[in-house]
Biopython code that builds the backbone (N, CA, C, O; Angstrom):
import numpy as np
from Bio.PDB.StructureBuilder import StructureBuilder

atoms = [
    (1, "UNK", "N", (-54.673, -13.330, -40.079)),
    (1, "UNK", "CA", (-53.636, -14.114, -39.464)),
    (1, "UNK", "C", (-54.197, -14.837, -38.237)),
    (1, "UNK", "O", (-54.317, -16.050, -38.406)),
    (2, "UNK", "N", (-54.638, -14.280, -36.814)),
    (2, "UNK", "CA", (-55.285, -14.695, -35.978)),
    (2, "UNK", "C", (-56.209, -14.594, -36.050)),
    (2, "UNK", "O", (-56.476, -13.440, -36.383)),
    (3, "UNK", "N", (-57.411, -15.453, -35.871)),
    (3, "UNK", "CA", (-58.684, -15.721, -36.009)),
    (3, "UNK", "C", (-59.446, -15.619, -34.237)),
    (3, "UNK", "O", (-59.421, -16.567, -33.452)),
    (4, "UNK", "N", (-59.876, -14.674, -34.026)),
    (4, "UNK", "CA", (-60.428, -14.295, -32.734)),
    (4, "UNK", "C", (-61.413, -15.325, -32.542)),
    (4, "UNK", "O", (-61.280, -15.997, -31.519)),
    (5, "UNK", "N", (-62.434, -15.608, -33.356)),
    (5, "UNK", "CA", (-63.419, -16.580, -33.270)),
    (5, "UNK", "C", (-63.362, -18.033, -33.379)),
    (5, "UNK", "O", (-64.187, -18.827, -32.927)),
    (6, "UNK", "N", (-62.001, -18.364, -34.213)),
    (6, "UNK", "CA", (-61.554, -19.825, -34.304)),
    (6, "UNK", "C", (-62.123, -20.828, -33.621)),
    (6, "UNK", "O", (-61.763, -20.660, -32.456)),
    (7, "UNK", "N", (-62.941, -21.960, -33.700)),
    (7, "UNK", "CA", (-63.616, -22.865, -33.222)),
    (7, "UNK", "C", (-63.112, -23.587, -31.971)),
    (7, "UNK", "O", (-63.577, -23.803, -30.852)),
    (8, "UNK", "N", (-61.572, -23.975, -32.842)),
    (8, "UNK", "CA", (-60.706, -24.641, -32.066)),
    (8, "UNK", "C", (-59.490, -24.283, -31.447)),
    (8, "UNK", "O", (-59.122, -24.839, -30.413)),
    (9, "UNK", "N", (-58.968, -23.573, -31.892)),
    (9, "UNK", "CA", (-57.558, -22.900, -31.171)),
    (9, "UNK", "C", (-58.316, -21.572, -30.463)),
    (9, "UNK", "O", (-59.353, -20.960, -30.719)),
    (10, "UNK", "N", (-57.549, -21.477, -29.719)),
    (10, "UNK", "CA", (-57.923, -19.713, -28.624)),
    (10, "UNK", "C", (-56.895, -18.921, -28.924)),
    (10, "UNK", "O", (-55.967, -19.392, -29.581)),
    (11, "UNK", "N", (-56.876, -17.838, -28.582)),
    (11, "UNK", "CA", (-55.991, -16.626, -29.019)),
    (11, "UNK", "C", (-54.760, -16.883, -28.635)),
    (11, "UNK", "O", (-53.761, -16.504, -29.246)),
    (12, "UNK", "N", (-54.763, -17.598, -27.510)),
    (12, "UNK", "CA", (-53.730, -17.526, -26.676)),
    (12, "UNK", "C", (-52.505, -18.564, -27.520)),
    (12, "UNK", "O", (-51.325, -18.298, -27.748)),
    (13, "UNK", "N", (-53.387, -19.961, -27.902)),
    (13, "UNK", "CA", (-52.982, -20.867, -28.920)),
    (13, "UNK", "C", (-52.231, -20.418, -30.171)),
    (13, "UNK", "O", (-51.283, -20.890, -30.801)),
    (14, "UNK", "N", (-53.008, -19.320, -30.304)),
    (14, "UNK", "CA", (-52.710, -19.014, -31.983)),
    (14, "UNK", "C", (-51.589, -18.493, -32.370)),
    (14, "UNK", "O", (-50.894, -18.580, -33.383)),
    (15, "UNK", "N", (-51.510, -17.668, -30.912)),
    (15, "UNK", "CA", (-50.158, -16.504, -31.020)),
    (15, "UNK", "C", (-48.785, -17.227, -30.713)),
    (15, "UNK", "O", (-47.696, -16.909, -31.189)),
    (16, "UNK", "N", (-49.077, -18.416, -29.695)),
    (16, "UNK", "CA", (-48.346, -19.394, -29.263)),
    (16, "UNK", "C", (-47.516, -20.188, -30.840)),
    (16, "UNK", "O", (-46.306, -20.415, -30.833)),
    (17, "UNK", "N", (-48.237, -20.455, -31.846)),
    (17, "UNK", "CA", (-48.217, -21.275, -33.186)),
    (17, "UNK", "C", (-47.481, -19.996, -34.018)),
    (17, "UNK", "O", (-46.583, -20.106, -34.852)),
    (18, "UNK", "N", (-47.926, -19.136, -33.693)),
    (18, "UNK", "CA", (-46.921, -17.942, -34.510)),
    (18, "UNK", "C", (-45.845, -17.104, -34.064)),
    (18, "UNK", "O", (-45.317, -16.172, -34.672)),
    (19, "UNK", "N", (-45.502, -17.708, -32.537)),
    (19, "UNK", "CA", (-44.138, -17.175, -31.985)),
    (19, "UNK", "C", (-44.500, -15.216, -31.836)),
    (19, "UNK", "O", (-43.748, -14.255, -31.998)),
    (20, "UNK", "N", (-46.272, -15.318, -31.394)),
    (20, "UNK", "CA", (-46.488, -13.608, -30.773)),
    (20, "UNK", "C", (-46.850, -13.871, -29.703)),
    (20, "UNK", "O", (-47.328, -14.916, -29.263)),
    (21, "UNK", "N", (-46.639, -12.936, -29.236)),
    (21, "UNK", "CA", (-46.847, -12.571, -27.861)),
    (21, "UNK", "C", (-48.464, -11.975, -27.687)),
    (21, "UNK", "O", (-48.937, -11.002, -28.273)),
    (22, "UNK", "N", (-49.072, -12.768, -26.809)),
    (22, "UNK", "CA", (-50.571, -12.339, -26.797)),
    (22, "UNK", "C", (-50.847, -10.879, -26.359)),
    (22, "UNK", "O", (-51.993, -10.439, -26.448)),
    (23, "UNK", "N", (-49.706, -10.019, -25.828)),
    (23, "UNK", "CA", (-49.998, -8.452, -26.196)),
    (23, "UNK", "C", (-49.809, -7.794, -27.120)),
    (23, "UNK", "O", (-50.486, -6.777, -27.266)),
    (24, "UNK", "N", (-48.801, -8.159, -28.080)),
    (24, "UNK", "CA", (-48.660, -7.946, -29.207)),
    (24, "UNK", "C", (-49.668, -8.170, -29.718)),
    (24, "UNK", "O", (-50.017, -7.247, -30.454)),
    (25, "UNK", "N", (-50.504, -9.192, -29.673)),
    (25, "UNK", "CA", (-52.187, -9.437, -30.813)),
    (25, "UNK", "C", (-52.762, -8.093, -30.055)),
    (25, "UNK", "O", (-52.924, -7.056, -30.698)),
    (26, "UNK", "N", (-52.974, -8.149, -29.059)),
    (26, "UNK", "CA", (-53.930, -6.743, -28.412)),
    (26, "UNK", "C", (-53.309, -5.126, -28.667)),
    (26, "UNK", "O", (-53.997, -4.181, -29.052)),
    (27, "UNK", "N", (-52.253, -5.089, -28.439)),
    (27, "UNK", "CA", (-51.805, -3.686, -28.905)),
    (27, "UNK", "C", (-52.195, -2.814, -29.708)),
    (27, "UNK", "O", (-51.857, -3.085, -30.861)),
    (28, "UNK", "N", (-52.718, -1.951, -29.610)),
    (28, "UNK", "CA", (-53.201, -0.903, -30.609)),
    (28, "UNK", "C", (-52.449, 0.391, -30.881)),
    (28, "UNK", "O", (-52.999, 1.309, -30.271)),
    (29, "UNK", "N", (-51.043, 0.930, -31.805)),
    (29, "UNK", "CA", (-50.685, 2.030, -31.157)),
    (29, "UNK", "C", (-51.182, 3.363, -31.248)),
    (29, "UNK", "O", (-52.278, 3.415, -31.807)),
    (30, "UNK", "N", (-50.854, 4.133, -30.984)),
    (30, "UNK", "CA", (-51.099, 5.320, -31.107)),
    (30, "UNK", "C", (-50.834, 5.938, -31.903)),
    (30, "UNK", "O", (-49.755, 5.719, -32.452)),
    (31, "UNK", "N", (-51.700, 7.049, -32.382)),
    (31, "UNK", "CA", (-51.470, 8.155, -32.902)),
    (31, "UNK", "C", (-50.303, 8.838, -32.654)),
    (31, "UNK", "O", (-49.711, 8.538, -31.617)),
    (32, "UNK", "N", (-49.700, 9.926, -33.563)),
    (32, "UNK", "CA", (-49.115, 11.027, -33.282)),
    (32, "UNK", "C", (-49.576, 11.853, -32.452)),
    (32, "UNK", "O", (-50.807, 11.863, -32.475)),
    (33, "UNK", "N", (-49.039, 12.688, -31.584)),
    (33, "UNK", "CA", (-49.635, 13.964, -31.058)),
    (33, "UNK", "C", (-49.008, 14.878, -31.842)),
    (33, "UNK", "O", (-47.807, 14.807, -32.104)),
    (34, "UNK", "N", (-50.069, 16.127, -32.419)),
    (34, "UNK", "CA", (-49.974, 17.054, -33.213)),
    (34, "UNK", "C", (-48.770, 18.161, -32.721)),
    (34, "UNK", "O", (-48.133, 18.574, -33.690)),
    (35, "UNK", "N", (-48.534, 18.464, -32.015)),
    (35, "UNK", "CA", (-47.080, 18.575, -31.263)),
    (35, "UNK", "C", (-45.504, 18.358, -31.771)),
    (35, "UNK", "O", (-44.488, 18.978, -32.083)),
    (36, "UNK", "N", (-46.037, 17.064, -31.628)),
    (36, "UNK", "CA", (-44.750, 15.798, -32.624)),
    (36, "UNK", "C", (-44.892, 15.873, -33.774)),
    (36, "UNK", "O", (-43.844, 15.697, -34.397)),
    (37, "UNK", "N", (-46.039, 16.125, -34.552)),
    (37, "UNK", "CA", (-45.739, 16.261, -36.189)),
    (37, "UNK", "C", (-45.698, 17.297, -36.363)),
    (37, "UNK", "O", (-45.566, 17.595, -37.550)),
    (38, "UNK", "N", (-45.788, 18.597, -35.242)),
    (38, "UNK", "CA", (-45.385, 20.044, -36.442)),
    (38, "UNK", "C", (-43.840, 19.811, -35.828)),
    (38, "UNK", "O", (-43.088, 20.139, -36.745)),
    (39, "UNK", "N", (-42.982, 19.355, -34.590)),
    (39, "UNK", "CA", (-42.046, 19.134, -34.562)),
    (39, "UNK", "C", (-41.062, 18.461, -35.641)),
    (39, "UNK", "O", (-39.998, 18.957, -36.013)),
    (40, "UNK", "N", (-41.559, 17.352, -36.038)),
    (40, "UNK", "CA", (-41.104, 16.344, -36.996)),
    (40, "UNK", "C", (-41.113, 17.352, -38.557)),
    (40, "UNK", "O", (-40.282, 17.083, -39.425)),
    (41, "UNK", "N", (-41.957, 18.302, -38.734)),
    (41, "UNK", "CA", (-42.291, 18.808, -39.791)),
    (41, "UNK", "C", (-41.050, 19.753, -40.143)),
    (41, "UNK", "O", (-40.584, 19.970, -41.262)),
    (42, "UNK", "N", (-40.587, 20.313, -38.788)),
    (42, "UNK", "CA", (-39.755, 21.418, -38.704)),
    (42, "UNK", "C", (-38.398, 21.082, -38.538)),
    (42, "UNK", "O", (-37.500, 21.853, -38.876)),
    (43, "UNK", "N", (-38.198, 19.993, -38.043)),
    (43, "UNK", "CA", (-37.056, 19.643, -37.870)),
    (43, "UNK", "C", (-36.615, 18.950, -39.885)),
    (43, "UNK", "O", (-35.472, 19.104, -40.316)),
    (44, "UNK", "N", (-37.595, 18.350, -40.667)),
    (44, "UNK", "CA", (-37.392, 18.021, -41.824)),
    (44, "UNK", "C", (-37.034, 19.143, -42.779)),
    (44, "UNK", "O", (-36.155, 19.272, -43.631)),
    (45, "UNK", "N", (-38.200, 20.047, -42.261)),
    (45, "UNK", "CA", (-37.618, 22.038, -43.097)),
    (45, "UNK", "C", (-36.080, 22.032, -42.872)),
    (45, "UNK", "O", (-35.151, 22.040, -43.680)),
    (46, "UNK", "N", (-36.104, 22.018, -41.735)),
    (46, "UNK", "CA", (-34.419, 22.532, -41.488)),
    (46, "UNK", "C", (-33.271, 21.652, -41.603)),
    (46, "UNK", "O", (-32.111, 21.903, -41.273)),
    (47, "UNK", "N", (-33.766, 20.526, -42.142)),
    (47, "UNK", "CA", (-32.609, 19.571, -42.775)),
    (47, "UNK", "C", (-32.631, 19.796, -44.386)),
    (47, "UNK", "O", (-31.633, 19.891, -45.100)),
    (48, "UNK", "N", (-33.621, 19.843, -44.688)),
    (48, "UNK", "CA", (-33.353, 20.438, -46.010)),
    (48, "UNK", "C", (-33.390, 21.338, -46.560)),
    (48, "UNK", "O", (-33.727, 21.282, -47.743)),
    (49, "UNK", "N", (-33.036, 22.680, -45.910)),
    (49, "UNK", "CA", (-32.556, 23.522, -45.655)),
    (49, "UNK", "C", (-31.124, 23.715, -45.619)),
    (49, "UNK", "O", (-30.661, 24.690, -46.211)),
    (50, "UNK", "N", (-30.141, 22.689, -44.830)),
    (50, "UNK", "CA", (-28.900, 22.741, -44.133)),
    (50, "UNK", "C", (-28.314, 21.728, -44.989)),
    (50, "UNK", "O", (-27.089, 21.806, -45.080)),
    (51, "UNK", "N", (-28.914, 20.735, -45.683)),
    (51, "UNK", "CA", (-28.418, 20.016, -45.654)),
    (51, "UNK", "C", (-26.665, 19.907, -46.661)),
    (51, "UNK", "O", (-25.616, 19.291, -46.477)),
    (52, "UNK", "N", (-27.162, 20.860, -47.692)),
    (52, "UNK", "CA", (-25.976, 20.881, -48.309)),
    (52, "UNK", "C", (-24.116, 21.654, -47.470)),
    (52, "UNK", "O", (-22.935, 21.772, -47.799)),
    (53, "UNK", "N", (-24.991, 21.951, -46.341)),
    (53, "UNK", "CA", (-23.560, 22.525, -45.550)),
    (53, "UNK", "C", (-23.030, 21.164, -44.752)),
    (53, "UNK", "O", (-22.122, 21.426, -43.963)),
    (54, "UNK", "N", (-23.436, 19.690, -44.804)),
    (54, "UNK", "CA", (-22.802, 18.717, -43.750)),
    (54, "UNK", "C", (-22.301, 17.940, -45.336)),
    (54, "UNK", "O", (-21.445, 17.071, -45.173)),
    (55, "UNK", "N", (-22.585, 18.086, -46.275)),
    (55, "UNK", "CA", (-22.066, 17.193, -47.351)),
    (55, "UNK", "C", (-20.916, 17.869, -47.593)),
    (55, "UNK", "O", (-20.581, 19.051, -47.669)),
    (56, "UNK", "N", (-20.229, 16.451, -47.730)),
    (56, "UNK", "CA", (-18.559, 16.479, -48.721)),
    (56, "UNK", "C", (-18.942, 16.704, -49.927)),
    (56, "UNK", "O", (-20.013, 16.400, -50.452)),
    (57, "UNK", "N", (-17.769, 17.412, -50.501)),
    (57, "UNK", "CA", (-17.450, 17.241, -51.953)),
    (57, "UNK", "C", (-17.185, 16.299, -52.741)),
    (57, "UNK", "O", (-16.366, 15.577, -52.173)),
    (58, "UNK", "N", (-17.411, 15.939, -53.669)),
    (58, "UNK", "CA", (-17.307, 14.583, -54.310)),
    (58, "UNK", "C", (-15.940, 14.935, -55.361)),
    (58, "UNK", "O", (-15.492, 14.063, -56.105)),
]
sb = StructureBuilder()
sb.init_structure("model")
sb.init_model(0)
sb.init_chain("A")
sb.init_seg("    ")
for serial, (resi, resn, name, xyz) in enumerate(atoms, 1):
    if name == "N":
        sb.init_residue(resn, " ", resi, " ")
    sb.init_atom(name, np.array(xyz, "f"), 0.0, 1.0, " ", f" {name:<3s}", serial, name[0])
structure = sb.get_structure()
């Protein structure tokens, strides 16, 4: 999409032509912290686990 090396347009140009924001081109995100995915892990156990006690009857 953006061409870092582009001859003629600069980064700044490019992102400008595609309505981004030149931190948005730089942003890199992050990882999970392992923390957050045994959290995320456990909190998914225990929804499906539970889950049939928040459902209506059809």
């Amino acid at each position: 999409m953006i061409e870092p090396d582009h001859p003629v347009l600069s980064i700044g140009k490019q992102c400008t032509l595609l309505s981004l924001s030149r931190s948005s081109f730089y942003y890199t995100p992050k990882g999970e912290t392992e923390i957050n995915l045994v959290l995320m892990r456990r909190i998914d156990e225990q929804f499906l686990v539970t889950l049939p006690l928040g459902a209506n009857p059809v």
